[in-house]
C-alpha positions in Angstrom: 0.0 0.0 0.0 1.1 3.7 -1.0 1.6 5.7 1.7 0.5 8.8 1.2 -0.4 11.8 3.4 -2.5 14.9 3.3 -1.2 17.5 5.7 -1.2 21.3 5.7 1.4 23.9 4.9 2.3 23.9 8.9 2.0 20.0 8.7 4.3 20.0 5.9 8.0 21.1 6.7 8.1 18.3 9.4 7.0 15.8 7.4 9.1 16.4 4.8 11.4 16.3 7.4 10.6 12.8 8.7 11.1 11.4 5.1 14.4 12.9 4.8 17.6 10.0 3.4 14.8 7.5 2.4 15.8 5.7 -0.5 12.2 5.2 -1.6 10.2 7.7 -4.2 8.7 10.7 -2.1 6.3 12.4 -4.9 5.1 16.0 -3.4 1.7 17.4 -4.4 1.0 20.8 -4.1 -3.0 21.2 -4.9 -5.7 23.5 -3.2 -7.5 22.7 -0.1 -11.1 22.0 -0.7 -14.4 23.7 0.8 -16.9 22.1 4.0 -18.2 20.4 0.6 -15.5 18.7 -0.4 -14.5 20.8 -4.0 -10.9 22.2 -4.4 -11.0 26.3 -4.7 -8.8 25.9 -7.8 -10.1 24.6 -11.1 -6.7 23.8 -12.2 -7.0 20.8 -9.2 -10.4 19.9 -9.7 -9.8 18.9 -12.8 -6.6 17.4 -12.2 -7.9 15.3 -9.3 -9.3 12.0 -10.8 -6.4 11.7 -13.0 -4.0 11.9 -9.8 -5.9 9.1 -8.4 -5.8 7.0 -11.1 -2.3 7.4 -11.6 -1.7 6.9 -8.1 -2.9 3.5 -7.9 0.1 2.4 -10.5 2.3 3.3 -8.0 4.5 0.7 -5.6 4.0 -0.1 -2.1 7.3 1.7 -1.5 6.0 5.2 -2.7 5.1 7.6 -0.6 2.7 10.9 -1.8 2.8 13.6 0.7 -0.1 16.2 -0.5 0.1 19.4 1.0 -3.3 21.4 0.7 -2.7 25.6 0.1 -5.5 27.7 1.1 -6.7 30.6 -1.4 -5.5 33.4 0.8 -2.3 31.8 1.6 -1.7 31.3 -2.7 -3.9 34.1 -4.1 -3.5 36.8 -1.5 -1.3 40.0 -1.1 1.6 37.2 0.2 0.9 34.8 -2.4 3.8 36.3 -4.8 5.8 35.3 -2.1 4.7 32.3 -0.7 8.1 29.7 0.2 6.8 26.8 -1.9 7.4 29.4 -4.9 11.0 29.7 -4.2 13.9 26.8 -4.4 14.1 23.9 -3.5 10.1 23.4 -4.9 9.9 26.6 -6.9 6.3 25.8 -7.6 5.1 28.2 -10.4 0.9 27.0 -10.0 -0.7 24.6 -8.3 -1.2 21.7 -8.4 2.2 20.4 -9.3 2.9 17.1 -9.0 7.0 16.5 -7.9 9.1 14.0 -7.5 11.4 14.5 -4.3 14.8 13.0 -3.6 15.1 12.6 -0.2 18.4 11.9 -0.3 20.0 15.2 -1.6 16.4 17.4 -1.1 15.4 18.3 -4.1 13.3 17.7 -7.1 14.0 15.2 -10.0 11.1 15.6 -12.1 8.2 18.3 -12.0 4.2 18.0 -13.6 2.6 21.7 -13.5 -1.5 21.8 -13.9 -2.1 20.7 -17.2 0.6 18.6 -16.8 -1.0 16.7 -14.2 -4.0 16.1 -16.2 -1.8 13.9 -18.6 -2.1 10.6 -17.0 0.3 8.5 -19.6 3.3 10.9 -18.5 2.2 10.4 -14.8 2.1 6.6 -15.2 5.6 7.3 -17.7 7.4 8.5 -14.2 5.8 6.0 -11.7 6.8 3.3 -13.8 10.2 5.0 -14.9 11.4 3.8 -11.3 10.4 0.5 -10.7 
């Protein structure tokens, strides 16, 4: 079984940290945090959701999917320009964006931006790419 978490942006830099030095695949997702009714504030996620879960389900029991939901203020707002997942080591440009991590030297191998992540051959390209 996957392991995968869904933690929020104060949730996130420890468990990063926890899965620091493993030699396993660590894919990050940054996507949008969703309402009391369950829909993601950014369409861009929405429609990239069902074709992350697909692709998910191709990937090893040694994978591990740490999601990290962004709230619209936190993205969108006055800060937003300069929120840290912008800037290195994720230098995320939009959400979501699908990475994959090397825990070993911290930083990312491959990246998927929105449209991106609505591809799911060059999801499943990746997952399989390493096993």
């Amino acid at each position: 079984m996957v392991y995968r978490f869904v933690v929020t942006e104060a949730q996130f830099t420890p468990k990063l940290a926890s899965l620091r030095g493993s030699s396993n695949p660590v894919y990050l997702l940054f996507t949008a945090t969703r309402s009391a009714g369950g829909e993601r504030w950014c369409p861009d996620c929405r429609n990239a959701d069902p074709v992350l879960e697909e692709a998910f389900q191709a990937l090893p029991a040694s994978a591990t999917v740490l999601e990290v939901e962004i709230p619209r203020e936190s993205w969108k707002g006055p800060n937003g320009p300069k929120h840290p997942y912008r800037s290195p080591p994720f230098s995320v440009r939009g959400i979501p964006t699908l990475c994959l991590w090397n825990a070993v030297t911290e930083k990312v191998e491959r990246r998927f931006t929105e449209g991106e992540c609505e591809q799911i051959e060059n999801l499943l390209e990746l997952f399989n790419s390493h096993f």
